[in-house]
ZANULUM-306998 format. One record per residue: x, y, z negated of N, C-alpha, C in turn; residue in three letters; residue number from 1. Coordinates in steps of 0.05 Angstrom, whole numbers, plus 32768, in hexadecimal, padded with zeros to 4 digits. Example, Ala and Ser with C-alpha at 12.3 -4.5 7.8 and 13.67 -1.06 7.14 Angstrom:
# residues 2
{{8108; 7F8E; 7F64}; {80F6; 7FA6; 7F64}; {8108; 7FBE; 7F64}; ALA; 1}
{{8101; 7FD3; 7F72}; {8111; 7FEB; 7F71}; {8102; 8001; 7F63}; SER; 2}
# end
This chain:
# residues 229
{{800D; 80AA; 82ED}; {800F; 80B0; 8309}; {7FF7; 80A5; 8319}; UNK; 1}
{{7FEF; 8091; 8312}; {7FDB; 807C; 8322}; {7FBF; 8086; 831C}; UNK; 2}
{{7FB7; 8094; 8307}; {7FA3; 80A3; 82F5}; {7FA1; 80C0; 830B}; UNK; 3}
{{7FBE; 80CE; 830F}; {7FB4; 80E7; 831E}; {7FB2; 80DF; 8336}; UNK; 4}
{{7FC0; 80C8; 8349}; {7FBE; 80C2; 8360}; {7F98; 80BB; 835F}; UNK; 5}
{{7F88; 80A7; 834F}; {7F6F; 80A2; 834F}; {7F5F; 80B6; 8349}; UNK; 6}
{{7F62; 80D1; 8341}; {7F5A; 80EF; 833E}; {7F55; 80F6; 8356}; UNK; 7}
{{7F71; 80F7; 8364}; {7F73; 8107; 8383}; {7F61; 80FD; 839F}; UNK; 8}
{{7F62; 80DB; 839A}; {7F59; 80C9; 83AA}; {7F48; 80B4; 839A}; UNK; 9}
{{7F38; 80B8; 8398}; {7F25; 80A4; 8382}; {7F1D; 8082; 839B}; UNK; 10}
{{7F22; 8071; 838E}; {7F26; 805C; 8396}; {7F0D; 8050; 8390}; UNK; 11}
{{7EFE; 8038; 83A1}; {7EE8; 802C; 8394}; {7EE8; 801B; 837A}; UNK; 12}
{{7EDD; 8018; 8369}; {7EE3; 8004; 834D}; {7ECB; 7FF5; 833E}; UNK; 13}
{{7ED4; 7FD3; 834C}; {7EC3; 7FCA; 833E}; {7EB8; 7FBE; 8322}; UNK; 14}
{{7E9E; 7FD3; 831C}; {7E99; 7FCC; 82FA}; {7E99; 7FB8; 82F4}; UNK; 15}
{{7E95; 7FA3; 82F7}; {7E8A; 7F86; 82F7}; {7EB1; 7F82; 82E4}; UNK; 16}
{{7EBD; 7F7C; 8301}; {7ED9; 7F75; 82F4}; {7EE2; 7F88; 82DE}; UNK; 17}
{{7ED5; 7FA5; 82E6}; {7EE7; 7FB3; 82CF}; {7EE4; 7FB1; 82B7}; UNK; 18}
{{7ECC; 7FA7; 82AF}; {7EBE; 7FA6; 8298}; {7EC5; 7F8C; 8294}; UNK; 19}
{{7EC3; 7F74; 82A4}; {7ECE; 7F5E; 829B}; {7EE8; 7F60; 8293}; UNK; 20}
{{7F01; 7F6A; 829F}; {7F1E; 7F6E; 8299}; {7F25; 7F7D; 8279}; UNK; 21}
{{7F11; 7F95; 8279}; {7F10; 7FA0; 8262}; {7F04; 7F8B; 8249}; UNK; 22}
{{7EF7; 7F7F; 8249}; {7EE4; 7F6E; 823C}; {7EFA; 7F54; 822D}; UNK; 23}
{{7F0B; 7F4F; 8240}; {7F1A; 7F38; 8235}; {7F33; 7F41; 822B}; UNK; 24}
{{7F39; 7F5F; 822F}; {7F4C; 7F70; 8225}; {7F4B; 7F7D; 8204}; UNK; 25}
{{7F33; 7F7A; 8202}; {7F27; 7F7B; 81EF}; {7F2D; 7F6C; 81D7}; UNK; 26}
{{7F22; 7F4F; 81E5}; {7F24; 7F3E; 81D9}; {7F41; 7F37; 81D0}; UNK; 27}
{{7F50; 7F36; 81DD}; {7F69; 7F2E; 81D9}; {7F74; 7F45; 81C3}; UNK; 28}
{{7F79; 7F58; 81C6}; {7F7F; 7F6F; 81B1}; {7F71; 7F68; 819E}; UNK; 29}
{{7F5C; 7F61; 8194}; {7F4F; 7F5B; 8183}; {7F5D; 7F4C; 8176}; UNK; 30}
{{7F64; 7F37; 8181}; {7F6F; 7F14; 8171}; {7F93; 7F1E; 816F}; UNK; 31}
{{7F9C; 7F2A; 8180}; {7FBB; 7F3E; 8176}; {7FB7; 7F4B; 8164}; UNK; 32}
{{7FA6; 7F5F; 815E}; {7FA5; 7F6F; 8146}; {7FA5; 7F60; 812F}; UNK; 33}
{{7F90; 7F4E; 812A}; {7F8D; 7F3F; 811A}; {7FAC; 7F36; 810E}; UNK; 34}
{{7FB3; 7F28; 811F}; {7FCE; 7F16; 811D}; {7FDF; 7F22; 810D}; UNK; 35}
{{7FEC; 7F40; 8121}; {7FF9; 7F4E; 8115}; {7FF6; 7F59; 80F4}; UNK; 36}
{{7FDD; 7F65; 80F3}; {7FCE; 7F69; 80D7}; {7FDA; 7F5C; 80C4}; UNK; 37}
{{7FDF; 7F39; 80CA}; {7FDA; 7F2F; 80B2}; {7FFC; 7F2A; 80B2}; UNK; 38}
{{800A; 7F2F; 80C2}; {8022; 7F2D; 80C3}; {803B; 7F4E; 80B4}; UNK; 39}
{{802A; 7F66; 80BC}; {8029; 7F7C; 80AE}; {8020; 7F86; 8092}; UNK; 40}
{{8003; 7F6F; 8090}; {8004; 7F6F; 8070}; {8019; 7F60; 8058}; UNK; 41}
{{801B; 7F41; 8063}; {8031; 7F35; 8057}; {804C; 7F41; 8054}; UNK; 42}
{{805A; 7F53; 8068}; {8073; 7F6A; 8064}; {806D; 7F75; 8050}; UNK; 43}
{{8050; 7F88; 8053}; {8055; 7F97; 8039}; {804D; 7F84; 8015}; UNK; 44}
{{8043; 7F72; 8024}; {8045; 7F6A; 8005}; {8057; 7F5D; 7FFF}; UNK; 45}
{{8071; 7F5F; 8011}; {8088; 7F4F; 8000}; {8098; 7F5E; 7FEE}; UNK; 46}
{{809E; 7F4D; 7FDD}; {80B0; 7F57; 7FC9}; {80D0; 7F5F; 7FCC}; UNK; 47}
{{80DF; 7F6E; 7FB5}; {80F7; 7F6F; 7FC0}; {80FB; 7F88; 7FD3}; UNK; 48}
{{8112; 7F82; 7FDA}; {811E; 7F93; 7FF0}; {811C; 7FB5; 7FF1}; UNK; 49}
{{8102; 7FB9; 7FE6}; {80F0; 7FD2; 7FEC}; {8103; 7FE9; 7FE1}; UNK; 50}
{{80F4; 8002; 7FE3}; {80FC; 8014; 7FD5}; {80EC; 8034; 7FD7}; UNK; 51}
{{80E6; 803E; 7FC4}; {80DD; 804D; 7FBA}; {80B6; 804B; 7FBF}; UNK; 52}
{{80B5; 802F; 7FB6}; {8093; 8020; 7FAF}; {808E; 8020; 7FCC}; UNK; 53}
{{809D; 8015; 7FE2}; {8093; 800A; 7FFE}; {809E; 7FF6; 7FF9}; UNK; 54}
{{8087; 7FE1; 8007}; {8097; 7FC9; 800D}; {809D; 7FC4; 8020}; UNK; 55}
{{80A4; 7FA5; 8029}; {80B1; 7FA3; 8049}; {80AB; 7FA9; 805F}; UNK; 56}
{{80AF; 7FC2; 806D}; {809F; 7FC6; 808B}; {80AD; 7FBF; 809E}; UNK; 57}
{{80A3; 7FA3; 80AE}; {80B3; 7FA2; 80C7}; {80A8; 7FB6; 80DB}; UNK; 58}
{{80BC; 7FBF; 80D9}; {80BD; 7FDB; 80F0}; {80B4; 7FCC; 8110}; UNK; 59}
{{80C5; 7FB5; 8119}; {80B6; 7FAA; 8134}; {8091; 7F9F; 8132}; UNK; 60}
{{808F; 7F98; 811E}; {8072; 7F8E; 811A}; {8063; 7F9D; 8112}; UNK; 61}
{{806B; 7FB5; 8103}; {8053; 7FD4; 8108}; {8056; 7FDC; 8123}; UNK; 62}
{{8062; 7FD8; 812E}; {8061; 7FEC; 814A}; {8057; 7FDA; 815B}; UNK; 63}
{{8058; 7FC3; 815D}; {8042; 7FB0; 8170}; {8026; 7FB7; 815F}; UNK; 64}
{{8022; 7FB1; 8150}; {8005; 7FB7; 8141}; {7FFC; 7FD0; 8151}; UNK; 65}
{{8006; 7FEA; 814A}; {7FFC; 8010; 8153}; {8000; 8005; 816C}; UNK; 66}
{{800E; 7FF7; 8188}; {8013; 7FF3; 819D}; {7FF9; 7FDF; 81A5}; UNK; 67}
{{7FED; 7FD3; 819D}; {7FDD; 7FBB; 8194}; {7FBE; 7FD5; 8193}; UNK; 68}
{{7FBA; 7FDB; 817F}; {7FA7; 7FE8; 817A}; {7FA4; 7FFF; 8194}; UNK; 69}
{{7FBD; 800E; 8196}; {7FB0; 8019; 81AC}; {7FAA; 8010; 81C7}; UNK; 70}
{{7FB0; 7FF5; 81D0}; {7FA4; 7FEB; 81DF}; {7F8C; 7FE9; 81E3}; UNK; 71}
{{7F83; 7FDE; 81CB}; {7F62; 7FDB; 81BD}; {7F53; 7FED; 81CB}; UNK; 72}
{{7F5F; 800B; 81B5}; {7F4E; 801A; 81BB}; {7F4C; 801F; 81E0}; UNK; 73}
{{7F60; 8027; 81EA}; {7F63; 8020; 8206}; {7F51; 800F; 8214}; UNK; 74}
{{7F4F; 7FF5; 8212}; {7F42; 7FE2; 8217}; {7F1B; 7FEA; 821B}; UNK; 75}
{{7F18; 7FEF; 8200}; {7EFB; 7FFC; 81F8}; {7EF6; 8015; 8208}; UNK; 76}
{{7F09; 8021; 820E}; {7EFF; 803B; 8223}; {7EFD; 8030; 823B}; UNK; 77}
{{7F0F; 8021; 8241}; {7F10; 8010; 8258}; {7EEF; 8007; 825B}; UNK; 78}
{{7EE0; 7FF1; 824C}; {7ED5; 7FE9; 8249}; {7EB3; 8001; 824D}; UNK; 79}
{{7EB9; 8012; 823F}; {7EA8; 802F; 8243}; {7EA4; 8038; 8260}; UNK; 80}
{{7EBA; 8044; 8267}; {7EBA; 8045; 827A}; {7EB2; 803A; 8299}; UNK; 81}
{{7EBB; 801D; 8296}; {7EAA; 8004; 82A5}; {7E88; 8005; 82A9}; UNK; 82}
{{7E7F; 8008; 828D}; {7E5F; 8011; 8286}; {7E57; 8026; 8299}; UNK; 83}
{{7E64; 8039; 8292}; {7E59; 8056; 82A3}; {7E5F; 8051; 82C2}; UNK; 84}
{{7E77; 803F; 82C4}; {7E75; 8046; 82E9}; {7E5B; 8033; 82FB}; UNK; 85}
{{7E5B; 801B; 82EA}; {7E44; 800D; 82E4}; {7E29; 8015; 82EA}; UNK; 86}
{{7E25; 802B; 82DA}; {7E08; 803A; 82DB}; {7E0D; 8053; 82EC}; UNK; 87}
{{7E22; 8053; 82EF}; {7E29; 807D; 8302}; {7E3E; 8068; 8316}; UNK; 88}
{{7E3D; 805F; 832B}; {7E53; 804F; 8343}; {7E60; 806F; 8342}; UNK; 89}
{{7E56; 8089; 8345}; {7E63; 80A2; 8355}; {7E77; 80AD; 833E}; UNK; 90}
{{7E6C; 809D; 8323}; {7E83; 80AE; 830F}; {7EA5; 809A; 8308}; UNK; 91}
{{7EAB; 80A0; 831F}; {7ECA; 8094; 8323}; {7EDC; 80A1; 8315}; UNK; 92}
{{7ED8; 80BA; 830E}; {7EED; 80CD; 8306}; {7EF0; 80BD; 82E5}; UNK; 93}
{{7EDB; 80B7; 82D8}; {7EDB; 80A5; 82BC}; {7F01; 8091; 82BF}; UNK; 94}
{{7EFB; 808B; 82D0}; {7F18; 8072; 82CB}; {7F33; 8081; 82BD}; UNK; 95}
{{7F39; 8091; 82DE}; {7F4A; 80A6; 82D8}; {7F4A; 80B5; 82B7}; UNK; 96}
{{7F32; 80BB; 82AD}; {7F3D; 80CB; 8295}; {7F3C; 80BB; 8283}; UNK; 97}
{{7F38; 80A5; 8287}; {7F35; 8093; 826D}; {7F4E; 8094; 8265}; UNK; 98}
{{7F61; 808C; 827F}; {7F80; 8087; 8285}; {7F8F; 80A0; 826F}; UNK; 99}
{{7F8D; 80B4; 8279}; {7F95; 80CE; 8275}; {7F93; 80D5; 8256}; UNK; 100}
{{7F76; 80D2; 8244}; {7F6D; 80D3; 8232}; {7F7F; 80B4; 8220}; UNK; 101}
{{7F8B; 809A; 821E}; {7F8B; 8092; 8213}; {7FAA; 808E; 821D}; UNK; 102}
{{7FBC; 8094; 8231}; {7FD5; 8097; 822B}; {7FDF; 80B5; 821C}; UNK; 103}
{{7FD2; 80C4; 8212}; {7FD8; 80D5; 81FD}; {7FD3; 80C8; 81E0}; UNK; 104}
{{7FC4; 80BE; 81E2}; {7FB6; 80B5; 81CA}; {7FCD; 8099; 81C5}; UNK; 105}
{{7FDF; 808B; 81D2}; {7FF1; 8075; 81D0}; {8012; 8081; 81CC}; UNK; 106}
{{8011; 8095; 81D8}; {8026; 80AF; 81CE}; {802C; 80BD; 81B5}; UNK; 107}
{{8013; 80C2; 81B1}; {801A; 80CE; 8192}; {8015; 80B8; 8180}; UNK; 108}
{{800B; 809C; 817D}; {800E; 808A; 816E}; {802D; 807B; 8167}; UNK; 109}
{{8036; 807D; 817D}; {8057; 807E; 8180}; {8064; 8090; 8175}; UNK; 110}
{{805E; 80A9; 816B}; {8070; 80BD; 8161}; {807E; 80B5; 8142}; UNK; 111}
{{8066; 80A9; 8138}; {8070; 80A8; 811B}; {808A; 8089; 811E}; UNK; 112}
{{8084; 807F; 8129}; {8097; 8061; 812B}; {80B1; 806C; 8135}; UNK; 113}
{{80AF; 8077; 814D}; {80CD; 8087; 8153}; {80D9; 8093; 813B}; UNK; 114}
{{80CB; 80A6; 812D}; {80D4; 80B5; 8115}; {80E1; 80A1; 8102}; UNK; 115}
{{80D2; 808C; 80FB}; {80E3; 807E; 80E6}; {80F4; 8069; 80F4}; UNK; 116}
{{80F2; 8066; 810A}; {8109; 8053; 8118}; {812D; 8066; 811C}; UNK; 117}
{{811F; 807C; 811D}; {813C; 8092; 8122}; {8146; 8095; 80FF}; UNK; 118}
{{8130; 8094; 80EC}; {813D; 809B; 80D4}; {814E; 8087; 80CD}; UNK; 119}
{{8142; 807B; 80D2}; {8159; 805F; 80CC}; {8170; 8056; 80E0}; UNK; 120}
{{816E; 8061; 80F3}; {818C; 8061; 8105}; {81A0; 8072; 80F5}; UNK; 121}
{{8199; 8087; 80F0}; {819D; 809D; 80EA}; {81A1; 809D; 80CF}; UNK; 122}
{{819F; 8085; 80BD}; {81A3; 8085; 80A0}; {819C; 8099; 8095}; UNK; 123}
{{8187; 809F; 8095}; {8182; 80C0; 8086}; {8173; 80A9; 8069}; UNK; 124}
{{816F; 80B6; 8051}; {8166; 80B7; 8040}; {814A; 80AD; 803C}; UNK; 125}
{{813F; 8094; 803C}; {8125; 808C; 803E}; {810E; 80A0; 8026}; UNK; 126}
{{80FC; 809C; 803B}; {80E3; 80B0; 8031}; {80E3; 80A7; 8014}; UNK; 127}
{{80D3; 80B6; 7FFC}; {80CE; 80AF; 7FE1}; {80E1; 80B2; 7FCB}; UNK; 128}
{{80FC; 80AB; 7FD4}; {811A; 80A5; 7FC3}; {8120; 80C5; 7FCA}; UNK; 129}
{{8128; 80CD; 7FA6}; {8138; 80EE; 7F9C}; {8153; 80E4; 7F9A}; UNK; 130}
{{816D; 80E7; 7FA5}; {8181; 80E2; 7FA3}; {8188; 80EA; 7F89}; UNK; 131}
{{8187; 8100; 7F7E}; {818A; 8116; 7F65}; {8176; 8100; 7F54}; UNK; 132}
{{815F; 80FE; 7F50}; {8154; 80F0; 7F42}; {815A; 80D0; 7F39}; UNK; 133}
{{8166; 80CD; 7F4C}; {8175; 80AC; 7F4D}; {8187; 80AF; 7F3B}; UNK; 134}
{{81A8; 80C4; 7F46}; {81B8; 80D2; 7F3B}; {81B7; 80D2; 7F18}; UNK; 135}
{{819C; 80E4; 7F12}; {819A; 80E7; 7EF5}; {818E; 80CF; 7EEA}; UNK; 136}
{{817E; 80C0; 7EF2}; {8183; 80A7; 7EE8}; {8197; 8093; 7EDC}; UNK; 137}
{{81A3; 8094; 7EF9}; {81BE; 8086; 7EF5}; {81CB; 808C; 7ED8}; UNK; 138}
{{81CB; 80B0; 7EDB}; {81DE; 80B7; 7EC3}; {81D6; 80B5; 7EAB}; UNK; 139}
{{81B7; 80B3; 7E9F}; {81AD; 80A6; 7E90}; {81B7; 8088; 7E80}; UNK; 140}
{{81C1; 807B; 7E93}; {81C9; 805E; 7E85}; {81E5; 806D; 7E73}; UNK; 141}
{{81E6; 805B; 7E55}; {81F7; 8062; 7E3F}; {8214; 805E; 7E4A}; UNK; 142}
{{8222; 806C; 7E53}; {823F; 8063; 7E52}; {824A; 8071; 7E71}; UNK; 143}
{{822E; 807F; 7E7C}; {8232; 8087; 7E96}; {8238; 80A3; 7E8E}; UNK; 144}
{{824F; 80AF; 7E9C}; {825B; 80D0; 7E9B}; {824E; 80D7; 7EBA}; UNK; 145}
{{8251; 80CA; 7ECB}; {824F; 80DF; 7EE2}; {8248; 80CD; 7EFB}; UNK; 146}
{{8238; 80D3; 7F0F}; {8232; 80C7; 7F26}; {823A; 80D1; 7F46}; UNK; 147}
{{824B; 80C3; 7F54}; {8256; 80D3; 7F6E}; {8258; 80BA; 7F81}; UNK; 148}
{{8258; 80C6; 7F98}; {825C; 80AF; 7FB3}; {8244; 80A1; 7FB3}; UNK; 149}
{{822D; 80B9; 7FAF}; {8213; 80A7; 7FAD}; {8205; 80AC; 7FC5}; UNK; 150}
{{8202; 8090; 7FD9}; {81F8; 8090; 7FF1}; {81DF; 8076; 7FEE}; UNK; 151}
{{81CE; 808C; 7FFF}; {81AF; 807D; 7FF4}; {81A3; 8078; 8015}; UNK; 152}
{{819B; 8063; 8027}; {819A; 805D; 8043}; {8186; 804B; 8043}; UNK; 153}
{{8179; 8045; 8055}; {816D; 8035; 8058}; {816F; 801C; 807C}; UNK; 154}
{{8172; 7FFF; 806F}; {817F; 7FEE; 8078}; {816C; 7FE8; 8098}; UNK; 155}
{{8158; 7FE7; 808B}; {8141; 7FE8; 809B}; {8125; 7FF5; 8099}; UNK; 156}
{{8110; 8001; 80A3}; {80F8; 8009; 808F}; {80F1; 7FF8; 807B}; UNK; 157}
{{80EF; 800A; 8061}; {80DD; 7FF6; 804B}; {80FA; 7FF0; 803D}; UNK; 158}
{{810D; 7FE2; 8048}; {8123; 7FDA; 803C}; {813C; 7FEB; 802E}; UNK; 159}
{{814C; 7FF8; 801B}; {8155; 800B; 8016}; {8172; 7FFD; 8005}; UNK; 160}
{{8183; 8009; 8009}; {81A1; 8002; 8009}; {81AE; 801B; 7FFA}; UNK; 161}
{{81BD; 801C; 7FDF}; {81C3; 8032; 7FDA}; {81E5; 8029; 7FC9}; UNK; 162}
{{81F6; 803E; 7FCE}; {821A; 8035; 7FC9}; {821A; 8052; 7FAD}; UNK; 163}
{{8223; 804D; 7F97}; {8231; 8065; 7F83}; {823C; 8057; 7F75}; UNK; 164}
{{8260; 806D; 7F6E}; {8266; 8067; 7F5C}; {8263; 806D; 7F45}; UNK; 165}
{{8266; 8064; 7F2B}; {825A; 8071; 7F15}; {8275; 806A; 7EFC}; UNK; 166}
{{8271; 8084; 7EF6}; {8294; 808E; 7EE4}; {828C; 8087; 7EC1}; UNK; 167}
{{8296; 8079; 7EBF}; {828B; 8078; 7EAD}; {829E; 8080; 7E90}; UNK; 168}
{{8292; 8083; 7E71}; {82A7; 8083; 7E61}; {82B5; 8071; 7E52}; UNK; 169}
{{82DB; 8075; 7E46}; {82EC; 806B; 7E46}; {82E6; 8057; 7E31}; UNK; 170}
{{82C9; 8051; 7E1E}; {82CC; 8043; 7E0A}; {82BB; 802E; 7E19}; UNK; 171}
{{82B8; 8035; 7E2F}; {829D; 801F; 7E3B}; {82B6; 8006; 7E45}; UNK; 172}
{{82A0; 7FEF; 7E32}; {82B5; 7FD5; 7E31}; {82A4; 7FC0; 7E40}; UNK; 173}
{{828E; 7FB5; 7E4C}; {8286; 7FA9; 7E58}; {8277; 7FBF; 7E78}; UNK; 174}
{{8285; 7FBA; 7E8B}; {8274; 7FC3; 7EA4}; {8266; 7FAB; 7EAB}; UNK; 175}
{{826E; 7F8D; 7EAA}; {824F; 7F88; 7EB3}; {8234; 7F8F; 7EA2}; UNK; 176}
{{8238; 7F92; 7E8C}; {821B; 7FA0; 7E7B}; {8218; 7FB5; 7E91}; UNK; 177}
{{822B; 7FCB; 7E96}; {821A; 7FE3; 7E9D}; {8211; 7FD7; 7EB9}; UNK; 178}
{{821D; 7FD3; 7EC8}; {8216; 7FC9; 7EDA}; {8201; 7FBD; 7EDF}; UNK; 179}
{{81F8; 7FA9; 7ED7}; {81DF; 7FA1; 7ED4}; {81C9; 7FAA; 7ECD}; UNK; 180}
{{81C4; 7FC0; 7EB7}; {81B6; 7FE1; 7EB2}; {81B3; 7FE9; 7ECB}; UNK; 181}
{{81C7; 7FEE; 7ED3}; {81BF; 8007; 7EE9}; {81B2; 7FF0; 7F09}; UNK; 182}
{{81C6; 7FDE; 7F0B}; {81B0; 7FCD; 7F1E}; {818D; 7FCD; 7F16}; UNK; 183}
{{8185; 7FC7; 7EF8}; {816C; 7FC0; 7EF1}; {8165; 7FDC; 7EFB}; UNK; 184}
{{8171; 7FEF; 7EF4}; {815A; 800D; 7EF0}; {815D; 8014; 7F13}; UNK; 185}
{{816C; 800B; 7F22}; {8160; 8015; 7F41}; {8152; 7FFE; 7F48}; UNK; 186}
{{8150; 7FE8; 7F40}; {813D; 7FCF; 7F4B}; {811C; 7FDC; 7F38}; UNK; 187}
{{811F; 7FDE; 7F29}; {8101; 7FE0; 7F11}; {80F1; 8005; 7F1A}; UNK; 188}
{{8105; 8015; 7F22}; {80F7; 802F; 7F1E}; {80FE; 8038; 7F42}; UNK; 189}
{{8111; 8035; 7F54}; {810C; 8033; 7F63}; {8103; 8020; 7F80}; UNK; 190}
{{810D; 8007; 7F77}; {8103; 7FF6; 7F84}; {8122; 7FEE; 7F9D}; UNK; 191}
{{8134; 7FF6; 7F87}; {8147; 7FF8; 7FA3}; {815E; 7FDA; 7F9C}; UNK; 192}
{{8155; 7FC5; 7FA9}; {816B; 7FAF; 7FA9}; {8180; 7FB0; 7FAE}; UNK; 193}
{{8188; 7FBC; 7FC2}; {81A7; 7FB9; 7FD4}; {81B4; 7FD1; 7FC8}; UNK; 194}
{{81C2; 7FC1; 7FBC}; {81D0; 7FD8; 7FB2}; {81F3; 7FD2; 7FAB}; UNK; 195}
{{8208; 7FE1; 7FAE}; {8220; 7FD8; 7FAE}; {8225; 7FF2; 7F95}; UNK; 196}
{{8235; 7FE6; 7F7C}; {823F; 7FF9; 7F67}; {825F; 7FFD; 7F5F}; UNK; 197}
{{8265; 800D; 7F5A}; {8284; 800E; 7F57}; {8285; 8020; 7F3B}; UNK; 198}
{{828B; 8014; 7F23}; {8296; 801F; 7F0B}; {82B3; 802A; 7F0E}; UNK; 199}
{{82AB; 8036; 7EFC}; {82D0; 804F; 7F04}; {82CF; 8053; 7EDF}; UNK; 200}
{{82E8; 8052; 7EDD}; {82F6; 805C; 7EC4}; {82F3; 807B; 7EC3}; UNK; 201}
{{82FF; 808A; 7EAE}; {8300; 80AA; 7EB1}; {831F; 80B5; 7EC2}; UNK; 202}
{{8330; 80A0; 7EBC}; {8349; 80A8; 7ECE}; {8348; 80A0; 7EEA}; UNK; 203}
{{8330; 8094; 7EEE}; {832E; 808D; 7F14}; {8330; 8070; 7F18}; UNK; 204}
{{833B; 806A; 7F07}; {833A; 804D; 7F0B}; {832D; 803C; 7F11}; UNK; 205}
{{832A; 802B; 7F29}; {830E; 8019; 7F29}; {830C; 8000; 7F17}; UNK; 206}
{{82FA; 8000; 7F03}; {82F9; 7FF0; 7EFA}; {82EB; 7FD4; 7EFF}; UNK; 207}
{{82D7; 7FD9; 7F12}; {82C5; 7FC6; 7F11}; {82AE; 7FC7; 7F30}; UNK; 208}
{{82AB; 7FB7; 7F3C}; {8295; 7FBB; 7F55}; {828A; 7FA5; 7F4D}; UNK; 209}
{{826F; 7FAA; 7F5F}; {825F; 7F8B; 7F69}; {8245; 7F9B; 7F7C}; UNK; 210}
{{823F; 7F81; 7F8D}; {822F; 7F87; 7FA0}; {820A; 7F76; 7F95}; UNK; 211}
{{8204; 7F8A; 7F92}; {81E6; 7F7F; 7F7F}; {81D7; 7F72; 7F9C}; UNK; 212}
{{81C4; 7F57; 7F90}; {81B0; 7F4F; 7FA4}; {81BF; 7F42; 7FB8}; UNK; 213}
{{81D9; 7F3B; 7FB8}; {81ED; 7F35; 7FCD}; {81EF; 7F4C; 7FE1}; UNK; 214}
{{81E9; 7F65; 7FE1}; {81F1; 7F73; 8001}; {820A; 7F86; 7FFA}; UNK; 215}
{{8212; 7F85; 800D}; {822A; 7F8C; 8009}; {822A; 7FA8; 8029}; UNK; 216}
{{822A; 7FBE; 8015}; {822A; 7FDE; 8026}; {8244; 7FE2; 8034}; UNK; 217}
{{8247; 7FE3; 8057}; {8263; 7FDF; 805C}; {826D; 8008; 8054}; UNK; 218}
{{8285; 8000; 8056}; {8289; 8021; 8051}; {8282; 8036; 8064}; UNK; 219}
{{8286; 8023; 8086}; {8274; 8037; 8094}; {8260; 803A; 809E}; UNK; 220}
{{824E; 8031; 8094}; {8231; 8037; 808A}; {8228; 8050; 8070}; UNK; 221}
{{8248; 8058; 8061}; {823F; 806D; 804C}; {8241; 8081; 8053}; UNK; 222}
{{824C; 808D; 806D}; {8259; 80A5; 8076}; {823F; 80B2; 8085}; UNK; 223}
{{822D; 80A0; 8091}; {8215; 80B4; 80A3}; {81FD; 80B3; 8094}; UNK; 224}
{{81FB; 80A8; 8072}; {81E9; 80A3; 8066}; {81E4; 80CA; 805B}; UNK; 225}
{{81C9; 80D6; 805A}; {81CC; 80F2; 8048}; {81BB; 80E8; 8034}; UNK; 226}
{{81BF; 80D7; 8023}; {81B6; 80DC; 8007}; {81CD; 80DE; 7FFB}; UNK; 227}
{{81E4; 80E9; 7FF7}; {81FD; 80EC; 7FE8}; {81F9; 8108; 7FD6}; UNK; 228}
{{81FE; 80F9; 7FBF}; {8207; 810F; 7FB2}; {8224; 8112; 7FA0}; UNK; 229}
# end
């Protein structure tokens, strides 16, 4: 609003400050980026938690970083712009579009963060992870007949939480063996810790649960998850 109001009615502006204000705006984004950087690299290089070969993204500390950076860039036009009114006093209209040109440019850097902040409200199915491909995995381990109530979510970005029961057959005499199988093969091939399992007999019977990694999937958290198969 303040951008088209200084369009309609161009106001005097002095370079001196503007270029100084931009200059230390600069600077400061500079030493935030930084910060953040090294705080966004250590996420992803942590171990654990992950799933499907991402590691930990704090979702609040990427979005100050892209919020961070586009300041920067902001800042530097800022700083541009200061230059030219500097050498042109009559080219005022510069401020104004700088404005205009870099709140678009702070808009669509935000698009992608909203996107994965809703997926994960939204328990949808984290990027990378084949529910079906998990599925036939699963059914791969020796003693496994069939895989159902398989809900695959993610807890936070980067972080992934998945609930199935797995039916297994009537000669199968140890479930924590299988159990432990099938924990290893979603920790080793997908990367998925949190995980809650429920062995079933062939007559329905539950024979056996446990909550892998300590997390424990409440039941209504499985109902808005769509990785089910």
């Amino acid at each position: 609003y303040e951008a088209v109001q200084r369009v309609k009615h161009p106001e005097h502006i002095d370079p001196h400050i503007m270029f100084g204000t931009a200059a230390g705006g600069v600077a400061i984004n500079i030493l935030m980026a930084c910060t953040l950087h090294q705080g966004h690299g250590h996420s992803h290089g942590g171990g654990g938690g992950g799933g499907g070969g991402h590691g930990h993204d704090n979702i609040n500390v990427k979005a100050a970083f892209i919020h961070t950076i586009g300041d920067l860039v902001q800042s530097v036009g800022v700083l541009v712009a200061a230059i030219i009114i500097w050498v042109k006093p009559t080219w005022l209209i510069v401020d104004p579009i700088c404005t205009f040109v870099f709140s678009v440019l702070v808009l669509f850097t935000t698009v992608n963060i909203l996107r994965e902040a809703l997926h994960v409200l939204m328990e949808g199915t984290p990027a990378g992870i084949d529910p079906a491909e998990v599925k036939a995995t699963l059914m791969e381990i020796p003693g496994v007949e069939n895989v159902h109530c398989l809900h695959i979510w993610s807890l936070t970005v980067g972080k992934v939480a998945l609930s199935a029961h797995l039916l297994v057959e009537s000669n199968v005499t140890s479930d924590c063996d299988l159990l432990a199988r099938a924990e290893d093969v979603l920790c080793t091939q997908f990367n998925i810790h949190h995980t809650t399992i429920q062995v079933e007999c062939r007559g329905g019977a539950n024979a056996a649960g446990t909550n892998a990694a300590g997390a424990n999937a409440g039941a209504g958290g499985l109902d808005g998850s769509n990785g089910g198969s």
